[in-house]
Each structure stands twice: as structure tokens, then as C-alpha cells.
N, C-alpha and C positions, 0 to 999 in steps of 0.2 A: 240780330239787333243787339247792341250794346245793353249787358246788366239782363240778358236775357228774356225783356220784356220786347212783346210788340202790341205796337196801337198808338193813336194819337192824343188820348187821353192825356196823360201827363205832359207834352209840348203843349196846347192847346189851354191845360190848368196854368200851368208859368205864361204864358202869353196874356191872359188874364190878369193875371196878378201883375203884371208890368204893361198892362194897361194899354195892350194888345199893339205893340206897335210895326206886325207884320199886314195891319190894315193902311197905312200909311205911307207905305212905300213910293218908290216912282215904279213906273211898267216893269216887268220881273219878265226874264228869259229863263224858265224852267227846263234843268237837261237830265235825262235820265241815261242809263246804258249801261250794260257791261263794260265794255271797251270805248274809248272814244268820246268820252263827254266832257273831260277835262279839255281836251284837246279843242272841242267845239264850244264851249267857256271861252278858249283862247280867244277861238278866232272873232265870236262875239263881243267879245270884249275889243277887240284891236277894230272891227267894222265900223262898232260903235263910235269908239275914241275918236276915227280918221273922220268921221260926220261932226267931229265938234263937241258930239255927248260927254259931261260927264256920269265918269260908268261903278257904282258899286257891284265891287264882286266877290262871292262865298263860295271858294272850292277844297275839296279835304282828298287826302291828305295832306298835311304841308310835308316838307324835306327836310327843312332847318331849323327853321324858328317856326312859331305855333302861330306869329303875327301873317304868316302867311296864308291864312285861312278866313282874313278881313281884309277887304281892299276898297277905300275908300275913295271913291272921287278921284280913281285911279292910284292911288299910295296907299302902302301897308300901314295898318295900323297903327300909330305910335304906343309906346309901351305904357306909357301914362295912362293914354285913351283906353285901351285894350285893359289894364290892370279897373279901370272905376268899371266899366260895362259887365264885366266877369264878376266883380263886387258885387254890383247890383242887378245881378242874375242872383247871385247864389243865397245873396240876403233874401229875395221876391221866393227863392225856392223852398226857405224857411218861415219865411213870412206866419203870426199866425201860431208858433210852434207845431204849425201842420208840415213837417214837412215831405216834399214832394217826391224827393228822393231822384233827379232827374239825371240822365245818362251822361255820358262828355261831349257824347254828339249832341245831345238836346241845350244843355249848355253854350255850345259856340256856335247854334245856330238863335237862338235864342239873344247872346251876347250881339251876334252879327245883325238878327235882323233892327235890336234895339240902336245899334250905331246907326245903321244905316238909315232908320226913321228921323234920325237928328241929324245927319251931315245932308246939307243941298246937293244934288244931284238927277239925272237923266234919267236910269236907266238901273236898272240892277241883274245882275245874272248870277242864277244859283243854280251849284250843282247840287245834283241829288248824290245821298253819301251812299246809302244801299238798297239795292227794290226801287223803291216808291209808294205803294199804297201805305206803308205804315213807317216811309220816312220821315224823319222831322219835318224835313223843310216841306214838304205836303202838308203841313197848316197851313199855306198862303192858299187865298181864297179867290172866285171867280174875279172878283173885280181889281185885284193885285196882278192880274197876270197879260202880258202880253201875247207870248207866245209861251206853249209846251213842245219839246221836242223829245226823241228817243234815239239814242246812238246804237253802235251795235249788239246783238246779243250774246250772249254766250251764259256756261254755267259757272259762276261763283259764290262763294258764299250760301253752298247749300244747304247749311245747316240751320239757316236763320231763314232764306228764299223759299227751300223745297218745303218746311215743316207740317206737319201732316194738320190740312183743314177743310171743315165740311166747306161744297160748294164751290168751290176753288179746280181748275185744271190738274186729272195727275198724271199726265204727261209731263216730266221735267222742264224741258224749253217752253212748254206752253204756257205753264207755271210762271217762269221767267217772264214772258212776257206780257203776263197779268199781271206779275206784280208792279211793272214799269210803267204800263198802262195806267195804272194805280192815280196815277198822275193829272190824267185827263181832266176837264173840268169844264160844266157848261158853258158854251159860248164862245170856248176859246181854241186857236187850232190847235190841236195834234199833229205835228209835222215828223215824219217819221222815214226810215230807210226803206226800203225791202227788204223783206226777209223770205221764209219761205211759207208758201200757200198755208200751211197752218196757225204759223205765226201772225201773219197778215188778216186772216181771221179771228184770234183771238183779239189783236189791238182793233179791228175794226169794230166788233162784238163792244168792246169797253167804252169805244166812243158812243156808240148807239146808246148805250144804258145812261149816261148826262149827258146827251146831246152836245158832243163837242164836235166842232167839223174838224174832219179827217185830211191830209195832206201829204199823201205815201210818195216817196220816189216812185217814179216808174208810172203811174198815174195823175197826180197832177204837178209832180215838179221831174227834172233830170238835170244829172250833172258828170260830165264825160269829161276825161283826164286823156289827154294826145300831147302836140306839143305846146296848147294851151287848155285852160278850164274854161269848159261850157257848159253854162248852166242855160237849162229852158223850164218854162214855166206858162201860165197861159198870157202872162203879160208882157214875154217877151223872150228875146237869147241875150247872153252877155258874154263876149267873149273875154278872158278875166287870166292873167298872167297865175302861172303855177303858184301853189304855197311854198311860204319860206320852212314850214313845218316839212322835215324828211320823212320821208315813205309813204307808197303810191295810197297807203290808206286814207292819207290826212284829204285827197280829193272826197273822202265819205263825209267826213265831218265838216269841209269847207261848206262843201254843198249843202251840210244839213243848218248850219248855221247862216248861210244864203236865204235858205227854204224856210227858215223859222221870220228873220226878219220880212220875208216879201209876204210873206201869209198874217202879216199884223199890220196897225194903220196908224199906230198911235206915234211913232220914232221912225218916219222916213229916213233912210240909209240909199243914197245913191252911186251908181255903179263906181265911181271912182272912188267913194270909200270904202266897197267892199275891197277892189282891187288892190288899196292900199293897204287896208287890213290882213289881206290873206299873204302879200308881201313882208310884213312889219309884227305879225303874232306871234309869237315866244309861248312856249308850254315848257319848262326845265324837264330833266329826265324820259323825254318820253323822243328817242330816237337821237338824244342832245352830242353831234359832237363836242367835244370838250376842249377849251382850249388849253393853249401850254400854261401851264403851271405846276405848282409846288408836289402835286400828284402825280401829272403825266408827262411833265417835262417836257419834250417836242415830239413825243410820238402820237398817233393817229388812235385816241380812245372814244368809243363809244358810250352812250349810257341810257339802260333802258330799265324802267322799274316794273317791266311787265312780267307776270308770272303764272298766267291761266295760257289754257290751246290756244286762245285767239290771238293773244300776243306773242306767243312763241311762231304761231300760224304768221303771221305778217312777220314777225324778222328772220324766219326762215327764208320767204319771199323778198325778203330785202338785200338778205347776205347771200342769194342766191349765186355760185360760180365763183367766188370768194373763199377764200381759207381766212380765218380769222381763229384768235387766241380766247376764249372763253373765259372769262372771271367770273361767277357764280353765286347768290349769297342765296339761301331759299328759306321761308319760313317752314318748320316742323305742321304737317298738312298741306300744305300743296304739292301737289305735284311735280318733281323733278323731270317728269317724261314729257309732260307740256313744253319744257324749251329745248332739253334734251332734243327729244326726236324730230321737230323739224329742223334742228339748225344741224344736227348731225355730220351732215355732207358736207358742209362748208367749213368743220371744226378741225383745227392745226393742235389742240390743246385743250384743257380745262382744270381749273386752277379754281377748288372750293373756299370757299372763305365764311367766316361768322355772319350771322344779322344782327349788330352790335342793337342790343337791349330783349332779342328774343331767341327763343330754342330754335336750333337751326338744323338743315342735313346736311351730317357730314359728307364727308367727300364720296365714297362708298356708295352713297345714293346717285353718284353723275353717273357710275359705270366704273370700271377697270384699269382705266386709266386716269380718271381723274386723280389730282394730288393736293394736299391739303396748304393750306395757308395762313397763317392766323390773324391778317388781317389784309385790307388792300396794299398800302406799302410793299407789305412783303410778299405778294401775288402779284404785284407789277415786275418785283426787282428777279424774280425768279424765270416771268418770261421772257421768253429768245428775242431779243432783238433784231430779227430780221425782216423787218418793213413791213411785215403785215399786221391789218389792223388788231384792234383790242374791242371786243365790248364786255363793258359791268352790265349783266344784268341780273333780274329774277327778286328781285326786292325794291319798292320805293321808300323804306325802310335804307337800304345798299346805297341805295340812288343817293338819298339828303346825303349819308355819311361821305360821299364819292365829291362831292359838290361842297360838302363842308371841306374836306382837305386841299381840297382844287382852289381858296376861293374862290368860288362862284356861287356867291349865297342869291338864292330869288329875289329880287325885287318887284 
């Protein structure tokens, strides 16, 4: 947790003070996850829109601009709007000469849910930024929410997730999935993946404790990726054209944002707008190829801002049978062996480069042949040119900077 505090306390005192306008909202699609929640944001956002809704939506990190982390009634921010809201955060935060001392996350969730109480709209969808039980955006309260969901799991952010407390799971992943659970809230569904028998117990256990109905893949929803998406559920099958999101994971996240809208009553979505949603949803850096421009010029680059086993795990699975050129940026703490060792077999190269604004591993840490680069530019212009593809990955940090020189800034 950011400033090293955890708890709701301090979001909760600022919400107050600005005159609580996370009560206010329209229906809220709450997503939690290791992997895959940004992703499922997307598609909820684009189901949404193709039904008509106007859609507010708060996802973090941004890539480029920080307006990327408000989206209003479908458009970012304007800087105007976004400069008064951030004002009057930060005045409410001193309000009093008490002040609050509140995080950057509690800040732009705070900022975001105050915009969003003011601009007319359908529908809002927030991602959760870390955990869940002691995230910010876990101040929205039973009656604010439409649906809750949980993407995939995995370990990051140990230091702040695993921290050692009474009562709590101390099994690591079990941990993890208390903490996402975290989220739950009477009355409202739980929609959630598979995972395995003990995780599936834990998030079941969390519902029981506020009675929130439960809504797991595999028991009351499914969704099977062939040469179309099928989703089933007890109201029906949909036969539903592939997403335009690349790699075979994004069928987890279609389905889990299918599974959140059919398990809520409040913002009917019908099949033809999910269809056209899961056609038409845009997530930037997360499997994005890139197109030609000022960075990649006409060759075939990829870009992925994943950096833990599970993302390494899927575009391993991706680039499976493939020789591709590796560009590389990693923050100092994670893991290099996460994208390292599954993409291994598929790697022609690996070309390290900085995390422009933080401590990075050098080259040293890809293995023996990696070779250094001091920045993208000059880790493009160094690899061979011989038709095989490119991916940047290992930072969404990498990512924005990749997307800044390319432009392809987010909208």
C-alpha cells in the first residue's frame, strides 16, 4: 500500500470531508485480480457502451498522461476538469488544518469518484489498484455496486499483500485471495474464475462471512474459447465472435466481464452488445501490436507491460513455436526469471534497456547473452532485421514510454 499505511480509515475520513460522493454514483462494476482486471475493465466498458450506456471508468496505472486514470462518460479527463477535482481533493485533505496525509492512490480515487458523482452517466467501472480489502476503491458501499468480480490470481506485491497479520490466511495464495475477496459485499454478486480447490474455498468462505452470492466459473457460469466464445450460464448459451483483445487468456476476462454483467439486474446488456463489445474493446499495452510509426517503422513489434509468472506464463503460451527478439525494461524487485524462463525457447535475442524514472536490472540479470541498450531507439536500431517479430516487455512503466514515442498515446 502506498506511504506504507493499510486501512480504509483515511479514504473513508476524505470521502467525508467532500461530502461522500462515492454514495452517489450510478451502478459500479468492481474488479479485482492479479492479472487480467484491467483487461476485463476493458471489455466492460466497451459491453457497456455498445448497449447505449454512458460509461465512467477509473483504471491505474496510466502509460502516458495521469488523465488516463479518469474517463468520463466515455472521454479522459479534460486537464481543466482533472486540475479543479485534484484541487479540491487536496484542499478537503487539509481541510480543518487536520491534515490527512492521504496516499496518490487515495487521492485519484477520491478525485475520480468526485468527478464521476458530478458528470451524468450509466454505469461506472473501477478497477481495484492493489488487494482489495484495504484498497481505496473498497470505500464503495453495498448500495453503490452492481456487480463485484475477481480476475486471475497470482503473487505480487508481497510486501504490502503477504504482511504478516493475526487471523488472516498464511498460506501465500490463500492470502492473496483473501485479500481480493476483500471486496465482497452484502447482496451483491461475487463473480469470479476458477481457481484451485483451496482458493475456491477461501473466496467462498469470504462470501459466506456478508452474505454476498457467489458466482464461480465452472459452477454457475462457463465460457469456452474454440473457433467461437461460448459462454453458458443458467439463463442461457451465447454463441459470441472471438475478442479483438490478443491471447487466448483474454477469453478469461471476456467471460468474467459477460459473468459479472448477467449476474446483475440493474443495466441489462444484450447479446449483441456484448458481441460487439468484445469485437471493439481496446486495453493499450497488454499484448498491443503496434503500429508503424516514429518507433517501429514497419516492423512487427509487440508490447506487453507484464512482469510477474503469470504474464510471462501467458506470453510464453503466446509466442509458443515462434523465435522472436526480446526488449526488456524490468523494475529492480521483480523478477527477471518470470518472463525470462517461459519465453526462453522462443527467444532469437534479448536487448536490456532502462525503466525510464526508476532503478532497473541491468542486462546481466536476463542471462549471458543479453546486451545492453540505453534506451528503446537504440535497442530497436541494434536488432537484426530479419522478419522476425519484436516484443517490449516487462514494465507498464516501458509500455507508456513505448506508446509515447510510437504516438499512440491512450485515448
Amino acid at each position: 500500500m502506498p506511504q506504507g499505511r493499510l486501512g480504509l480509515d483515511t479514504i473513508r475520513a476524505l470521502m467525508e470531508r467532500l461530502g461522500n460522493p462515492h454514495r452517489a454514483l450510478p451502478p459500479v462494476f468492481h474488479v479485482a485480480g492479479t492479472n487480467g482486471k484491467g483487461s476485463t475493465c476493458a471489455f466492460l466498458r466497451a459491453m457497456l457502451e455498445a448497449q447505449g450506456y454512458r460509461v465512467h471508468v477509473t483504471t491505474s496505472p496510466h502509460l502516458v498522461r495521469y488523465n488516463e486514470r479518469i474517463r468520463l462518460a466515455g472521454e479522459l479527463i479534460p486537464d481543466a476538469a482533472l486540475a479543479a477535482v485534484l484541487e479540491e481533493v487536496l484542499d478537503a485533505s487539509e481541510q480543518g488544518g487536520e491534515g490527512l496525509g492521504p496516499s496518490f492512490f487515495e487521492v485519484t480515487i477520491a478525485a475520480a469518484f468526485l468527478a464521476f458523482a458530478r458528470t451524468p452517466a450509466d454505469a461506472c467501472v473501477v478497477e481495484v489498484g492493489m488487494g482489495g480489502r484495504f484498497d481505496a476503491t473498497n470505500v464503495l458501499e453495498p448500495e453503490a455496486l452492481a456487480a463485484c468480480g475477481i480476475a486471475a490470481l497470482g503473487l505480487d506485491h508481497e510486501r504490502f499483500l503477504l504482511a504478516p497479520e493475526e487471523g488472516v490466511p498464511k498460506e501465500p495464495m490463500a492470502r492473496i485471495a483473501f485479500e481480493k475477496a476483500g471486496i465482497a459485499k452484502r447482496g451483491v454478486h461475487l463473480v469470479t474464475l476458477d481457481y484451485s480447490p483451496e482458493l475456491d474455498r477461501e473466496i467462498a468462505e469470504a462470501t459466506f462471512r456478508v452474505l454476498a452470492p457467489l458466482a464461480m466459473r465452472g459452477d454457475q457460469w462457463k465460457c469456452e474459447l474454440g473457433t467461437a466464445l461460448t459462454y453458458r450460464d443458467d439463463a442461457g448459451t451465447l454463441t459470441l465472435p472471438l475478442p479483438a483483445l490478443a491471447g487466448a487468456h483474454q477469453a478469461d476476462n471476456a467471460g468474467l466481464a459477460m459473468a459479472m454483467l448477467r449476474h446483475q439486474v440493474q443495466l441489462p446488456v444484450g447479446t449483441l452488445a456484448m458481441a460487439n463489445g468484445l469485437e471493439s474493446a481496446r486495453w493499450p499495452a497488454r499484448l498491443q501490436r503496434l503500429a508503424a510509426g516514429p518507433l517501429t517503422g514497419a516492423r512487427e513489434v509487440w508490447l506487453d507491460g507484464g512482469h510477474n509468472p503469470q504474464a510471462g506464463a501467458m506470453l510464453g503460451d503466446h509466442f509458443t513455436g515462434q523465435h522472436l527478439h526480446l526488449i526488456i525494461g524490468m523494475i529492480e524487485g521483480k523478477n527477471p526469471a518470470s518472463l525470462i524462463g517461459p519465453l526462453g525457447p522462443s527467444l532469437a535475442s534479448i536487448t536490456a534497456v532502462p525503466v525510464p524514472g526508476h532503478d532497473w536490472h541491468p542486462a546481466r540479470a536476463f542471462g549471458p547473452e543479453a546486451r545492453p541498450a540505453p534506451n528503446l531507439p537504440a535497442a530497436l536500431a541494434i536488432v537484426p532485421e530479419d522478419g522476425r517479430p519484436i516484443l517490449i516487455a516487462g514494465s507498464l512503466y516501458l509500455a507508456g514510454e513505448a506508446l509515447r514515442l510510437n504516438d499512440e498515446l491512450p485515448d
